[in-house]
N, C-alpha and C positions, 0 to 999 in steps of 0.2 A: 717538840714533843708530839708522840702521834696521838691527836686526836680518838681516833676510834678505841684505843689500848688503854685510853685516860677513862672516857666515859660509856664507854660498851656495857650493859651488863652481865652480857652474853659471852661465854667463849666462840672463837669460831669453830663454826663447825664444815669440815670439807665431807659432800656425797655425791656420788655420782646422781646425775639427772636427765641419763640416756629417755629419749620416750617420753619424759614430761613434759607438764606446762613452763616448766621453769628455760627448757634451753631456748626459748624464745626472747625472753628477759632479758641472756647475756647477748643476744645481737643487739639491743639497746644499750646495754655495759658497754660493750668495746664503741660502738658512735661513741657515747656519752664521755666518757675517757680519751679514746684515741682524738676525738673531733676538738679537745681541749688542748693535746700536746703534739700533736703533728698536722700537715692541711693535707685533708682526706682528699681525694676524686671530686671533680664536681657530679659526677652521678653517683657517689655514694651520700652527698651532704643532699643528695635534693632529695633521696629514699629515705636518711635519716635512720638507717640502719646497717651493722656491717654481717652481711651473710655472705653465704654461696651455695652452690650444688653439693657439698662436700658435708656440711651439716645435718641433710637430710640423714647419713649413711654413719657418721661419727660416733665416735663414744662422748659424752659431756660431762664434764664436772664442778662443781660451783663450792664454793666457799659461802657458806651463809652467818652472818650475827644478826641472831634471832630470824628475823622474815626477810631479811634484807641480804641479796646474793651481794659479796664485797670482790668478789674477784671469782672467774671462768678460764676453763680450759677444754681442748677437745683433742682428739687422737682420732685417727681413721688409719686404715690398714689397706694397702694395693699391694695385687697382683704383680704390679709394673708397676717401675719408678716413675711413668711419661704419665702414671695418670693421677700420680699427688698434688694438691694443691700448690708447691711453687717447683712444679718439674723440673723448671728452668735452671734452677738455681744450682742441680743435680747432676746437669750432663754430660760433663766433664769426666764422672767415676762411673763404676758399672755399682750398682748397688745390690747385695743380695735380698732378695724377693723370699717372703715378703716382707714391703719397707713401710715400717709404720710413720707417720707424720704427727707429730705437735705442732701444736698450736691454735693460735688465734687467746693464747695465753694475755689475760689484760685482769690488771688490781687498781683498788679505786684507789686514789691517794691518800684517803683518808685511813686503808689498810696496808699501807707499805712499811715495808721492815718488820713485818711479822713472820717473814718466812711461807707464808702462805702458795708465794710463788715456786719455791722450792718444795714444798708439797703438792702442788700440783707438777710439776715436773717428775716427779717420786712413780706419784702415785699412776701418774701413764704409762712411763716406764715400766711398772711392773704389768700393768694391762697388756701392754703390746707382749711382753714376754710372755703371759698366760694364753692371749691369741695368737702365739706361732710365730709372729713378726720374726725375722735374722736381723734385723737392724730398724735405730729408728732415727729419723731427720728431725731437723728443723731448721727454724732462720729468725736466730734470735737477734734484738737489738745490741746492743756495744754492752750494757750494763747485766746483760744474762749471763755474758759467756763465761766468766769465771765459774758460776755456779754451776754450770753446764759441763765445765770440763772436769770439775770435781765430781760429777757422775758419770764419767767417763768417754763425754765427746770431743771430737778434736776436729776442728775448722779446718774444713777444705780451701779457705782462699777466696771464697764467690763472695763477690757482696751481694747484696738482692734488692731490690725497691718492691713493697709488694705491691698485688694490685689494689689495693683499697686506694693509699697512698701516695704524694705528687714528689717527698724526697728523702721519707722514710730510708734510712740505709740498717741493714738488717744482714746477718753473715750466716753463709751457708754449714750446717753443723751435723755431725754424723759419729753415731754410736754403733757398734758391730755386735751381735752377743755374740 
């Protein structure tokens, strides 16, 4: 039984938190989470936090029950496919520009099977369409991708490891509008 569904009093609520205090929180979210189900980098366990360059510039959006963020996600938009957070994972296709990126998608366990994940997936997907984005990536783990191809992406074949990551395996995914 999910915990948080039993005794939440709160419905969740998903908002965007581009600019605020709050996208700071989710880089302790994804430590806090990821550092439980996969072995992170020994320089992201010593930072105890998982960011990047890419945060500063991103769209963010957080799932909140009441004060408490239960799950985050982020979208960023390049010019160039060389300059998205898992390039790599990429260069195989030519991609039309501009290519939006998901991710850094993480829900706490105590919020799982609420679908929440699939509205944050939703809900970037249409950001990127309203910013211009031709297409959007990502590199979801094994258990996303169904949900992902039901919004209409379809796996190019790459696996990825990312960098946070020591054996992470994550599949390279790609939606075209």
């Amino acid at each position: 039984m999910n915990t948080l569904a039993s005794t939440e009093s709160s419905s969740p609520v998903l908002r965007e938190i581009t600019n605020t205090d709050w996208v700071v929180k989710t880089f302790n979210l994804r430590f806090e989470v990821w550092n439980a189900e996969t072995t992170l980098r020994s320089q992201v366990r010593a930072k105890g936090l998982i960011t990047d360059d890419h945060d500063a510039h991103a769209r963010h959006w957080a799932v909140f029950c009441g004060d408490e963020v239960v799950a985050a996600a982020r979208m960023c938009i390049h010019l160039d496919q060389k300059e998205s957070p898992d390039a790599a994972a990429f260069t195989q296709i030519c991609l039309p520009a501009p290519v939006a990126t998901i991710n850094r998608l993480v829900v706490r366990p105590s919020a799982r099977k609420l679908g929440l994940a699939s509205k944050l997936c939703q809900c970037r997907i249409e950001a990127a369409k309203q910013d211009g984005a031709q297409c959007v990536v990502g590199t979801p783990i094994g258990p996303r991708i169904v949900s992902l191809e039901k919004l209409g992406f379809r796996l190019t074949g790459t696996e990825w490891i990312p960098n946070y990551a020591e054996s992470l395996i994550t599949h390279a995914m790609v939606l075209v509008f």
